[in-house]
Every structure is written in C-alpha cells, then in structure tokens.
N, CA, C and O of each residue as an XYZ file, in Angstrom:
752
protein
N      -2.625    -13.681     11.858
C      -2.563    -13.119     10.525
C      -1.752    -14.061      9.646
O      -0.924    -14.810     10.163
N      -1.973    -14.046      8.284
C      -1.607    -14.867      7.456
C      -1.739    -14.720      6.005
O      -2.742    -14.140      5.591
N      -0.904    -15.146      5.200
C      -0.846    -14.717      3.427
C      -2.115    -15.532      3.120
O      -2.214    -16.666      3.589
N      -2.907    -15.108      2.499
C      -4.408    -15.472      1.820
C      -4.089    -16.396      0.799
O      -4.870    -17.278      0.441
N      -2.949    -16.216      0.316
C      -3.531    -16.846     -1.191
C      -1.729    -16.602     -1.872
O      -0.739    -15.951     -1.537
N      -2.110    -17.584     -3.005
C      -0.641    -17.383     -3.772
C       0.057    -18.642     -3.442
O      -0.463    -19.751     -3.320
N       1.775    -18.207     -3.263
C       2.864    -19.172     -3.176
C       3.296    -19.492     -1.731
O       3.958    -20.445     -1.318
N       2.677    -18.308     -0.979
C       2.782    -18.412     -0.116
C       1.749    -18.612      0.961
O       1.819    -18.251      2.136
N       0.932    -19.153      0.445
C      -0.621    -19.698      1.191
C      -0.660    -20.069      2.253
O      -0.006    -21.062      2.571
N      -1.531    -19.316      3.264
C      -1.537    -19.968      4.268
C      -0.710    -20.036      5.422
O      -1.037    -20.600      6.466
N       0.900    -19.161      5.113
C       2.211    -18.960      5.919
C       1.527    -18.233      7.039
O       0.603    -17.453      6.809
N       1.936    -18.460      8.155
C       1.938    -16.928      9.286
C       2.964    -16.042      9.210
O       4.164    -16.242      9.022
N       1.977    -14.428      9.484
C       2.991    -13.984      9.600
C       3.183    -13.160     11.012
O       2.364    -12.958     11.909
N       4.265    -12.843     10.913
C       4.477    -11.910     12.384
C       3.639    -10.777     12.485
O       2.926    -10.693     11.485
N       3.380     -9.545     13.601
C       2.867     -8.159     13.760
C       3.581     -8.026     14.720
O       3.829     -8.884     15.567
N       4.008     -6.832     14.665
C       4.440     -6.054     15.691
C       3.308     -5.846     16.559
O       2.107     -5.831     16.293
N       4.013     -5.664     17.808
C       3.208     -5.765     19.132
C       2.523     -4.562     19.490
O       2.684     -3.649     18.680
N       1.850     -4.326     20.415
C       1.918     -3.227     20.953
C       0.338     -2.427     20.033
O      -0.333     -3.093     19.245
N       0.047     -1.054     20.346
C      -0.887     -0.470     19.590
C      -0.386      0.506     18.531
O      -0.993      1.508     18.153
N       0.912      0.043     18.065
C       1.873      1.381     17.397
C       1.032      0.887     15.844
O       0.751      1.724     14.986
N       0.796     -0.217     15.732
C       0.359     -0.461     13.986
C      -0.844     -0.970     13.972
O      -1.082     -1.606     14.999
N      -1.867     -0.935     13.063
C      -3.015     -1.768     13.405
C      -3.256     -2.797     12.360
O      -4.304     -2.492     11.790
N      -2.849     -3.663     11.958
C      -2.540     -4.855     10.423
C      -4.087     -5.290     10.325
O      -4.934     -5.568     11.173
N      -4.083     -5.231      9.041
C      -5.704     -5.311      7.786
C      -5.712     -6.456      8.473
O      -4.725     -7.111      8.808
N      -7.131     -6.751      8.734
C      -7.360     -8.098      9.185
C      -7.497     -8.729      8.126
O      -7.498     -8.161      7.034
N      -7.671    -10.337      8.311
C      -7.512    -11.264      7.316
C      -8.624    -11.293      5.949
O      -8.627    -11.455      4.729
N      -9.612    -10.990      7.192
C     -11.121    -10.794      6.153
C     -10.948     -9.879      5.204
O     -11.344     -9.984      4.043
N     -10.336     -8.935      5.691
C     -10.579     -7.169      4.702
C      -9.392     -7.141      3.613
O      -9.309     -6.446      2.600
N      -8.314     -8.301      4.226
C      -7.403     -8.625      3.207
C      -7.577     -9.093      2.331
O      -7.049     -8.752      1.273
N      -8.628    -10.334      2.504
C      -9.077    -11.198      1.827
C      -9.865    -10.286      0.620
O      -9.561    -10.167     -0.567
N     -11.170     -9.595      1.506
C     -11.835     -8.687      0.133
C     -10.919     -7.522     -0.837
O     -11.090     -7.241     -2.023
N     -10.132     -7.101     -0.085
C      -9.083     -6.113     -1.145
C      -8.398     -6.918     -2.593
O      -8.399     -6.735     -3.810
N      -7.962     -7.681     -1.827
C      -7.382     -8.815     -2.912
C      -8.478     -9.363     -3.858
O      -8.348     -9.353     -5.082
N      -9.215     -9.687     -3.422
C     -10.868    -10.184     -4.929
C     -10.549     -8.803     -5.359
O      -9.902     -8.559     -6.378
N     -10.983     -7.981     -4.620
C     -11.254     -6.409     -5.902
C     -10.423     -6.366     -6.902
O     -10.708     -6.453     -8.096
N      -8.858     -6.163     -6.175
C      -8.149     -6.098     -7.597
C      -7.380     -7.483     -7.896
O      -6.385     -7.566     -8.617
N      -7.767     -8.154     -7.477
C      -6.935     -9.455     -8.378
C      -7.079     -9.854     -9.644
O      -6.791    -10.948    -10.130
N      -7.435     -9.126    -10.035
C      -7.102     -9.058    -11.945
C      -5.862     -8.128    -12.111
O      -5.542     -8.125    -13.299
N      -5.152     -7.439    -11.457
C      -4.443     -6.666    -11.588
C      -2.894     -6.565    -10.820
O      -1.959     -5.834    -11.146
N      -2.942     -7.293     -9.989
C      -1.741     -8.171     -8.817
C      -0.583     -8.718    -10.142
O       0.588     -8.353    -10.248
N      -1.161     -9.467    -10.854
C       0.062    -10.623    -11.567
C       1.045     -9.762    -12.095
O       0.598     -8.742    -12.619
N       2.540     -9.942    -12.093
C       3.272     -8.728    -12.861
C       3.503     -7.562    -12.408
O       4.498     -6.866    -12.607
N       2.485     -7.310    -11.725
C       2.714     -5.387    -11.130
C       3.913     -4.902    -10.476
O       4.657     -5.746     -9.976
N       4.156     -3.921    -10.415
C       5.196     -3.187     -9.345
C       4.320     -2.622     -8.504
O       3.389     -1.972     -8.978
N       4.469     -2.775     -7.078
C       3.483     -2.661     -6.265
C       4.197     -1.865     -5.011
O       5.158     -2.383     -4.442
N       3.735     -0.708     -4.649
C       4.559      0.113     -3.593
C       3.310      0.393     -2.472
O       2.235      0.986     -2.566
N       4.153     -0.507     -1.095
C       3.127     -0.310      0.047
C       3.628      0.340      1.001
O       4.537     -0.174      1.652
N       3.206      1.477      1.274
C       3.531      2.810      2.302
C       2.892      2.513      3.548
O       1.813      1.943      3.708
N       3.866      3.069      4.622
C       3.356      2.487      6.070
C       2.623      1.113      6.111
O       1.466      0.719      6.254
N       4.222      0.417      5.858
C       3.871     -1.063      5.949
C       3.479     -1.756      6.781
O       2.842     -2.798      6.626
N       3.969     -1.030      8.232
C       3.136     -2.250      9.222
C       4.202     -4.033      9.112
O       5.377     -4.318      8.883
N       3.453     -4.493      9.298
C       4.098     -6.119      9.218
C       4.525     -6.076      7.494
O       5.740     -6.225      7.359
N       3.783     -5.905      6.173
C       4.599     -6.097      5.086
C       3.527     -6.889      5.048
O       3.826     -7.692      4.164
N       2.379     -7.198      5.477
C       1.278     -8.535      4.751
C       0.671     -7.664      4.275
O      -0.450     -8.103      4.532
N       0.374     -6.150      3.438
C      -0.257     -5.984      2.162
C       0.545     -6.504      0.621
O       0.249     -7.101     -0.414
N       1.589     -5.918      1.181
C       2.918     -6.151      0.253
C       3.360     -7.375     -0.024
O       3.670     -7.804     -1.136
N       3.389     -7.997      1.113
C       3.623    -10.098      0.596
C       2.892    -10.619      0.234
O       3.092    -11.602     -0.479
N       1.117     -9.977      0.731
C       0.085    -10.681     -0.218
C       0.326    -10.520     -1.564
O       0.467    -11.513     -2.277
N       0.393     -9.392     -2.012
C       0.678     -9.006     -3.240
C       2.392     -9.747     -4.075
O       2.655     -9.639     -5.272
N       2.961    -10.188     -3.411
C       3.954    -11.062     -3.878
C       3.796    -12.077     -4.209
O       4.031    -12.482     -5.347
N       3.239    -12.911     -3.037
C       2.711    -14.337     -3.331
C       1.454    -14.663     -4.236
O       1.285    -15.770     -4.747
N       0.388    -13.344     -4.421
C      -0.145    -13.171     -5.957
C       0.328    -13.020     -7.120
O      -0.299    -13.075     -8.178
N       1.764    -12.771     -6.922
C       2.498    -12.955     -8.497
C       2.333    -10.992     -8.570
O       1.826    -10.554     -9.603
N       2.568    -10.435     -7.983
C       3.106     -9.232     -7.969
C       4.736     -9.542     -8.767
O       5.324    -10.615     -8.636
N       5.206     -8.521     -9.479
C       6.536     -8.891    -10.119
C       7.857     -8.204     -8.661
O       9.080     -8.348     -8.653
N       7.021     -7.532     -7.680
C       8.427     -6.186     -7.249
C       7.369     -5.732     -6.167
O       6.186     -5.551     -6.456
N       7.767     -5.601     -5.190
C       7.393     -5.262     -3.953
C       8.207     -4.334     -3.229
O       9.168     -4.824     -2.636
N       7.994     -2.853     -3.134
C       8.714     -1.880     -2.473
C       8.204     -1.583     -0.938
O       7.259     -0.803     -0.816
N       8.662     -2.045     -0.009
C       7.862     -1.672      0.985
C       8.345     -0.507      1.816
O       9.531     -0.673      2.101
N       7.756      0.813      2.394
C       8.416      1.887      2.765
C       7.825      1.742      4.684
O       6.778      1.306      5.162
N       8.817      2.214      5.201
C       8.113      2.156      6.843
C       9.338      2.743      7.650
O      10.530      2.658      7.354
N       8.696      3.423      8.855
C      10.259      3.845      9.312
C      10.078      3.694     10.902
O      10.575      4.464     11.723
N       9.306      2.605     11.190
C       9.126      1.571     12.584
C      10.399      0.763     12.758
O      10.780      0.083     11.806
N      10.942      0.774     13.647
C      12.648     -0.357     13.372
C      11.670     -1.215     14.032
O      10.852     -0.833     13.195
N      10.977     -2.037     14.768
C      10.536     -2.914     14.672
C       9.485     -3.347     13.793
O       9.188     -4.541     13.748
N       9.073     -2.748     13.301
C       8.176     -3.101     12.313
C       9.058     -3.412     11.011
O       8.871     -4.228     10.109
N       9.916     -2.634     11.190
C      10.973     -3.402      9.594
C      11.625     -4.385     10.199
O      12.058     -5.295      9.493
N      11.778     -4.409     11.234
C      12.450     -5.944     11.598
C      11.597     -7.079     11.097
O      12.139     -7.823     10.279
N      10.128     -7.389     11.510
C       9.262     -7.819     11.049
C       9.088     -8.035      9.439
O       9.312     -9.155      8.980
N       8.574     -6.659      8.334
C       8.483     -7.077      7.406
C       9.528     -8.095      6.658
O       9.239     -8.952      5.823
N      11.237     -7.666      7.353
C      12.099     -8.727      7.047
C      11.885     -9.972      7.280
O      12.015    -10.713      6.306
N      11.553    -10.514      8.419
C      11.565    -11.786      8.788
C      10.353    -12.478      8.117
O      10.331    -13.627      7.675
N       9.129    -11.371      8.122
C       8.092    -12.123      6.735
C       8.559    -12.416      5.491
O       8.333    -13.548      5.064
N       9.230    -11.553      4.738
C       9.554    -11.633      3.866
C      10.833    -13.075      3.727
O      10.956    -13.876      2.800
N      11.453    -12.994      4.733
C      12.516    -14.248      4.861
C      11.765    -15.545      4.581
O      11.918    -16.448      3.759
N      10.620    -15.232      5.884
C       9.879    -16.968      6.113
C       8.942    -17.337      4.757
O       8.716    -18.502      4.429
N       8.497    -16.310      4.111
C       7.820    -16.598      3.043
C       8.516    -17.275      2.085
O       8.068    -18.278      1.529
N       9.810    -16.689      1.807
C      10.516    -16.568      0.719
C      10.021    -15.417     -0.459
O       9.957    -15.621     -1.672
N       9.782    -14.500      0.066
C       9.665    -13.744     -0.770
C      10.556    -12.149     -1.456
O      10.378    -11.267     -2.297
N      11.919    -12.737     -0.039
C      13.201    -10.752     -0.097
C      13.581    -10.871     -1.483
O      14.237     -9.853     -1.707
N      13.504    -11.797     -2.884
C      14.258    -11.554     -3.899
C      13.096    -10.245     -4.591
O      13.381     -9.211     -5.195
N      11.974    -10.712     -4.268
C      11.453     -9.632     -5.551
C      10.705     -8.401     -4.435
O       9.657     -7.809     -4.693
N      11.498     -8.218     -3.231
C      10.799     -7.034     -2.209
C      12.487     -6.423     -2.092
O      13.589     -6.945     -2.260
N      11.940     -4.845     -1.657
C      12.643     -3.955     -1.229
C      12.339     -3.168     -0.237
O      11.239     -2.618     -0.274
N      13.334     -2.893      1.013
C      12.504     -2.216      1.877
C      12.943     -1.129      2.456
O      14.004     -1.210      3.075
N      12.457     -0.254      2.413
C      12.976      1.370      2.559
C      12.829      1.923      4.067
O      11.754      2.348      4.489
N      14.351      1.867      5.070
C      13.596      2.404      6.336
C      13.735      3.500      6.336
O      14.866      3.937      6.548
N      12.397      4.595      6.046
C      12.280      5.791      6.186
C      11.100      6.224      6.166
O      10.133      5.464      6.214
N      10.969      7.934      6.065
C       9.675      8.063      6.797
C       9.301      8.004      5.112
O       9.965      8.110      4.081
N       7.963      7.790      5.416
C       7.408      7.805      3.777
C       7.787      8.795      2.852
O       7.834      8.516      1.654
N       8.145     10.253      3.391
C       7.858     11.756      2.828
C       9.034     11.773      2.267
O       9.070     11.920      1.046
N      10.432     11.609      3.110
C      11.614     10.898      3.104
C      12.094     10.094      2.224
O      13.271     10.132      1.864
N      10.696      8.775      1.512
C      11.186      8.074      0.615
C      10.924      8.387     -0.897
O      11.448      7.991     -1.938
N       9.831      9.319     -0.586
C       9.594     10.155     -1.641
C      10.676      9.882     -2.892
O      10.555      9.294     -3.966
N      11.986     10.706     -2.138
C      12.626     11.495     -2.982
C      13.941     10.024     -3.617
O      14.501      9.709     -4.667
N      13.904      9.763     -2.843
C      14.484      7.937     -3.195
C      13.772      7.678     -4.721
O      14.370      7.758     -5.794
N      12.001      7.268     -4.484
C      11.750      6.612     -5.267
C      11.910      7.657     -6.680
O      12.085      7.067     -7.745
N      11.875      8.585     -6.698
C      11.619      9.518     -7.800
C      12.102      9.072     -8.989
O      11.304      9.037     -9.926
N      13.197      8.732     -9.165
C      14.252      8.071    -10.294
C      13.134      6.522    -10.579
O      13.822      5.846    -11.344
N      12.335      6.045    -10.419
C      11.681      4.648    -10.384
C      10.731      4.915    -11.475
O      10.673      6.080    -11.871
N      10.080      4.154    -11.951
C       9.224      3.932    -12.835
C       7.691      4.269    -12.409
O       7.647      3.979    -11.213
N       6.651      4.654    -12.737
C       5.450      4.697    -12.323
C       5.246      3.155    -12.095
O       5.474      2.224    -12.867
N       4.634      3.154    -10.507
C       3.985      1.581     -9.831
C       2.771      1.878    -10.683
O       2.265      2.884    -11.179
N       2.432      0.157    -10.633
C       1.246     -0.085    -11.398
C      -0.115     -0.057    -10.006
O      -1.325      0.089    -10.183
N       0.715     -0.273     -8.512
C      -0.117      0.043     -7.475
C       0.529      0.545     -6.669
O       1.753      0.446     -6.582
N      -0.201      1.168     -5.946
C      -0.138      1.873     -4.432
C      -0.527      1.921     -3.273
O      -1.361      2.802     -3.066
N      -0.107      1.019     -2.028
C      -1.183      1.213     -1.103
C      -0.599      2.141     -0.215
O       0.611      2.345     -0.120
N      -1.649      2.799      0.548
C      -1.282      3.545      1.794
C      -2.116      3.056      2.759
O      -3.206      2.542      2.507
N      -1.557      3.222      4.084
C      -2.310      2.865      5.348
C      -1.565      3.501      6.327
O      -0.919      2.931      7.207
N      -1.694      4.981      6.114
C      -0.967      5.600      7.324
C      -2.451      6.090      8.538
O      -3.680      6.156      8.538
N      -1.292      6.326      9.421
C      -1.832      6.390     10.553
C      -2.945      7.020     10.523
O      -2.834      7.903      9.672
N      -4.577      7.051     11.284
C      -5.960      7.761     10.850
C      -5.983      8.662     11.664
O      -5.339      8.935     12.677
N      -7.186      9.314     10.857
C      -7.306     10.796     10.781
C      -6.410     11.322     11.490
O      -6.388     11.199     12.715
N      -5.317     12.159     10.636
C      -4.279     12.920     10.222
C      -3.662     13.545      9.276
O      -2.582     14.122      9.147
N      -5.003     13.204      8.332
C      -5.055     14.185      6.745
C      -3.595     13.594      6.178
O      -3.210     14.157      5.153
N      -2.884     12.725      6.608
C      -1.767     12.256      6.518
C      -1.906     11.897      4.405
O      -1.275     12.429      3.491
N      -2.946     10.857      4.367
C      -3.628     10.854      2.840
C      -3.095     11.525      1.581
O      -2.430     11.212      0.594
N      -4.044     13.194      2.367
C      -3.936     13.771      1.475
C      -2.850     14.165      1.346
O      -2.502     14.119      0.166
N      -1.708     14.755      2.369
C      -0.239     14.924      1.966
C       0.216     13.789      0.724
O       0.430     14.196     -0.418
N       0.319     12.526      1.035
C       0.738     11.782      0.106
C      -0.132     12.145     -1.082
O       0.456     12.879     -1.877
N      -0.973     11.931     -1.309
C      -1.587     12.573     -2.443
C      -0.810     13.626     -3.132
O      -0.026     13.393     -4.052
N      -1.059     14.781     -2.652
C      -0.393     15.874     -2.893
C       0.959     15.517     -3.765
O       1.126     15.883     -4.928
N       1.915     14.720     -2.976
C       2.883     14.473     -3.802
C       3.194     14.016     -4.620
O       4.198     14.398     -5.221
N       1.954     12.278     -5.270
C       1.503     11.831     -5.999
C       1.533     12.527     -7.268
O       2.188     12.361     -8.297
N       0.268     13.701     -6.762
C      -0.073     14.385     -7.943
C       0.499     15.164     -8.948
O       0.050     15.692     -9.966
N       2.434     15.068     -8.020
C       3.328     15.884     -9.073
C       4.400     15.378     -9.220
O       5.490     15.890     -9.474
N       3.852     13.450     -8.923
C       5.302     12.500     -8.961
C       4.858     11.835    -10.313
O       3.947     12.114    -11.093
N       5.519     11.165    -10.315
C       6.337      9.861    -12.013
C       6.038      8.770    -11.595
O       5.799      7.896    -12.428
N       5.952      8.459    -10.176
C       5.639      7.413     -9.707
C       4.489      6.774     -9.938
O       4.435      5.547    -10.018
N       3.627      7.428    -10.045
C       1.893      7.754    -10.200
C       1.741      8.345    -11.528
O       1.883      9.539    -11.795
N       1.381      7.216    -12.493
C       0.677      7.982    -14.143
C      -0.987      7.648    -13.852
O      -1.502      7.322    -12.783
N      -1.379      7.768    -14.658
C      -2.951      7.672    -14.897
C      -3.150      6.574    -15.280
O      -4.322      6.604    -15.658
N      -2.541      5.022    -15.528
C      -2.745      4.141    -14.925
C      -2.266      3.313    -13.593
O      -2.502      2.106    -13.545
N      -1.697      3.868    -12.678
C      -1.409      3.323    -10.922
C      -3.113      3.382    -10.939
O      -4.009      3.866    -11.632
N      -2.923      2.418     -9.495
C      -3.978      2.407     -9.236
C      -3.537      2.833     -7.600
O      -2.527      2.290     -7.152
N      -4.278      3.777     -6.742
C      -3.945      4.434     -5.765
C      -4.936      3.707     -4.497
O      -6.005      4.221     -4.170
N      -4.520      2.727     -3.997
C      -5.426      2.325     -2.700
C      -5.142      2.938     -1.420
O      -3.985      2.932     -1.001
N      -6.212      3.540     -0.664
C      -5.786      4.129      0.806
C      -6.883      3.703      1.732
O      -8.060      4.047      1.624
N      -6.266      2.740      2.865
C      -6.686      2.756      3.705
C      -7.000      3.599      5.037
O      -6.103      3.942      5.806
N      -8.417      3.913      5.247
C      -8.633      4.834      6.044
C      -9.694      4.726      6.717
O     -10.627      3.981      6.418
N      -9.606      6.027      8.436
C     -11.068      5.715      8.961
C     -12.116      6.009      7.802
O     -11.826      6.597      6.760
N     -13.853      5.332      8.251
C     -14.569      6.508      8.019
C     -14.601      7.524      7.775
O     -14.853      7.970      6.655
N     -14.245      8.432      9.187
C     -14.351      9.927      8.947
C     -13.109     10.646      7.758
O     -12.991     11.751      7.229
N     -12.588      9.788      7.723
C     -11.330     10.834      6.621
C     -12.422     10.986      5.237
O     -13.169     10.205      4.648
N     -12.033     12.546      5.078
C     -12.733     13.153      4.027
C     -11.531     13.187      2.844
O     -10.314     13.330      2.960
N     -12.499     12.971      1.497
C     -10.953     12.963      0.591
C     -12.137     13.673     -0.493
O     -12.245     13.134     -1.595
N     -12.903     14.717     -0.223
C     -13.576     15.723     -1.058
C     -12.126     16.542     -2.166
O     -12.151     16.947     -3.328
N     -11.264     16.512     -1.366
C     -10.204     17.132     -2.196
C      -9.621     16.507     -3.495
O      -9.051     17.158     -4.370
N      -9.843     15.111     -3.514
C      -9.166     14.740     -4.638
C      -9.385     15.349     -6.382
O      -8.374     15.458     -7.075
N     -10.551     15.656     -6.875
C     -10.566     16.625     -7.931
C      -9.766     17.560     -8.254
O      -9.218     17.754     -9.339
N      -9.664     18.491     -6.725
C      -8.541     19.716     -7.157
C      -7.553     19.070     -7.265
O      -6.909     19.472     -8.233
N      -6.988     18.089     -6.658
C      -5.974     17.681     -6.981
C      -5.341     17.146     -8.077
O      -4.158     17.145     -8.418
N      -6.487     16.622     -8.642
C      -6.573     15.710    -10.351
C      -6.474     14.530     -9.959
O      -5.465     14.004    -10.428
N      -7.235     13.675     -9.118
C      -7.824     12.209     -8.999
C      -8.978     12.540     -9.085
O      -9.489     13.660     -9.099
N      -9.677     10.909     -9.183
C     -10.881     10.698     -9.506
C     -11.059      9.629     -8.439
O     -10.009      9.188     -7.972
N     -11.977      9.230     -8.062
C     -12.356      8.162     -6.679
C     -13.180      7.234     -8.327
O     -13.823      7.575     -9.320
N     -12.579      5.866     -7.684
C     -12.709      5.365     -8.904
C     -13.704      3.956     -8.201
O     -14.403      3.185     -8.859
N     -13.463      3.941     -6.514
C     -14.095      2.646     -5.573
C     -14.370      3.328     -4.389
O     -13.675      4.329     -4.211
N     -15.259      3.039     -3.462
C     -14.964      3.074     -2.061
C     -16.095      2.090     -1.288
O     -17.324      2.090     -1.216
N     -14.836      1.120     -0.663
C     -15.108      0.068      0.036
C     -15.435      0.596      1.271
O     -14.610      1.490      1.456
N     -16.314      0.528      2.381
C     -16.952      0.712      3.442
C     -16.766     -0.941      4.236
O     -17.369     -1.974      3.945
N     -15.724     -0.726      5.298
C     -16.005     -1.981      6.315
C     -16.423     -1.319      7.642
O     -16.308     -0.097      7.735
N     -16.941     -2.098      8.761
C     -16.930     -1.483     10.017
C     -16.779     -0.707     10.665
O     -17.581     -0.195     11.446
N     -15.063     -0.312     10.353
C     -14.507      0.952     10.845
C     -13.468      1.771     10.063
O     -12.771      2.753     10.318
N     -13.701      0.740      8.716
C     -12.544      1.770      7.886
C     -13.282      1.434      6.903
O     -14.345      0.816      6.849
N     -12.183      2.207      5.611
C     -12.446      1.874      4.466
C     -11.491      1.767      3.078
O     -10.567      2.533      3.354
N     -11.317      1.418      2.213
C     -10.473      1.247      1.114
C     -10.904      1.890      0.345
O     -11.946      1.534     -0.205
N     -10.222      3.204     -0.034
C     -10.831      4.286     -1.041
C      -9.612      3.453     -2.407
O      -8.446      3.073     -2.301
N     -10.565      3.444     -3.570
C      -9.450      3.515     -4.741
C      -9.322      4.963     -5.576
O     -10.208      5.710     -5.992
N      -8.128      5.041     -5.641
C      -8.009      6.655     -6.830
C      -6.889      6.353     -8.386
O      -5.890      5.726     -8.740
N      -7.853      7.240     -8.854
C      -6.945      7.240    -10.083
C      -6.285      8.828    -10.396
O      -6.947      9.813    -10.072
N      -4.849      8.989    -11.091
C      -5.105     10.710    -11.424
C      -6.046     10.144    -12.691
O      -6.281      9.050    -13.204
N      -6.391     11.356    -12.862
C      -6.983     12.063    -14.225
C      -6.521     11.558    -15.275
O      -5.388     11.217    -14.933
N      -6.648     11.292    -16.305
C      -5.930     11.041    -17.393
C      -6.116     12.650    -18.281
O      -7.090     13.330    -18.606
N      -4.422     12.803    -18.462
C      -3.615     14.257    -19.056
C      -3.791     15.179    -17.619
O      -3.930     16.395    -17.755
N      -3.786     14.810    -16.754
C      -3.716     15.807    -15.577
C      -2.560     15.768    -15.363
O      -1.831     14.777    -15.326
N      -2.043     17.987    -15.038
C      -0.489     18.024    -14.739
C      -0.603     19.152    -13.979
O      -1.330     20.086    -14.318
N       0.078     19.149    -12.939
C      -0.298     20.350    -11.687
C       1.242     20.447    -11.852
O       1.886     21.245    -11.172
C-alpha cells in the first residue's frame, strides 16, 4: 500500500497486521480520489475507523488543509502515527484514540468538515448509527460531503428519513463507496 498522488507520492505505507482492519486497496483508492478530487484541495477532512490513516494521508498529500483521523485500534494508531511521521504529514493531522461514538462528542465544538469518510467494520448497520448522529451534528451541514465505505449488502434505504440524499454509488467487487449529502434546510 502506498500514497497515490500529492506530496507524498508514491511513499509506503504501513497496515496493521492481522484480519482486525481491511485497508482500501490501491486501485479503489486510486478511483475514490478521481471522483472527488476537485474537492480534496483546502478541505477539512474527517476519516472514521481509520485503519492505517491512508484515506486520510491521501487526502493530505492532495492538499487537504486538516486531517482528523478517529480510531480506537492501539495498533492501528500506532501505525497511522508512524504514516503520518514518514510522510511528513502530523502538522496538518490529528488523531483521536477513541471509539468513533466516543469522538463524537470531542468533535462537536469543530466546524462542519467539508468531508467525511467512514469505513467501519461491514455489515453491522454500524453506517447508519453514524449517520444518525450526523443528522443532528454541526459537523455535517449540507455542504460535507459524506463518503461510506461498505459491503454490497449494506442497505442505506434509510437515508431519506433521515434527511440525506445518496448523491453517488460506486460498486467495486465486493464493496462499495456510497456518497451522501444531508438535505439542504434539513433539521431533525
């Protein structure tokens, strides 16, 4: 595995071992990044169940402005550190060891991210919880852009009641990259 593109082109990076995380392969990294790379430069960018931290450093070394990364793996944050070291990228990353639900209440005081990724663990409706909280956080206005990585089978029929809109959905092999937006004037 390795940063695609940017300042940090081409770096390796570490993964944690074992079957505890499963890190975007390079290819699917590669296509996420075309989709929104009009939208990377500048952003505040918050990546949930980070895993190694290569959604989040891609997005740095694209000229992301702020990289929050949340995870509550102690080896896996050992990792996103040492990526973030070898890149050079810890001045404009932050990294939260806790459980995502946990960091919630941390980020609340923060500004609405201009992105969001999630990639928690599959099918475990895990998603839509975050969602849920989304839908009645500050963090998330009606311009974030909400990326979630997920199996196939995860159903996200719910997002309407919730006040998102499915705005993409990428189909690879065995997963997929749903994009969401809320609603614009939606308030639950």
């Amino acid at each position: 595995m390795r940063v695609i593109s940017g300042t940090a082109k081409h770096l390796p990076l570490k993964t944690v071992e074992g079957m505890g995380t499963r890190p975007t392969t390079d290819r699917i990294k590669e296509t996420l990044f075309n989709m929104i790379q009009n939208d990377i430069y500048g952003c505040r960018f918050l990546d949930l169940f980070s895993g190694s931290g290569a959604i989040g450093i891609e997005a740095l070394s694209r000229g992301a402005k702020k990289a929050i990364f949340v995870e509550k793996n102690r080896k896996a944050l050992a990792c996103i550190r040492d990526n973030l070291a070898f890149t050079r990228l810890e001045q404009k990353a932050e990294v939260i060891a806790a459980d995502v639900f946990q960091a919630f209440t941390g980020l609340k005081e923060k500004e609405a991210f201009d992105i969001i990724f999630m990639d928690p663990p599959y099918n475990q409706e895990i998603e839509k919880k975050v969602l849920e909280i989304l839908a009645k956080s500050d963090i998330a206005d009606d311009s974030t852009l909400i990326i979630a990585e997920a199996s196939l089978e995860t159903d996200f029929d719910y997002l309407d009641a919730l006040g998102f809109e499915l705005i993409k959905y990428k189909k690879y092999k065995t997963n997929a990259h749903i994009f969401i937006k809320k609603k614009v004037g939606t308030v639950l």
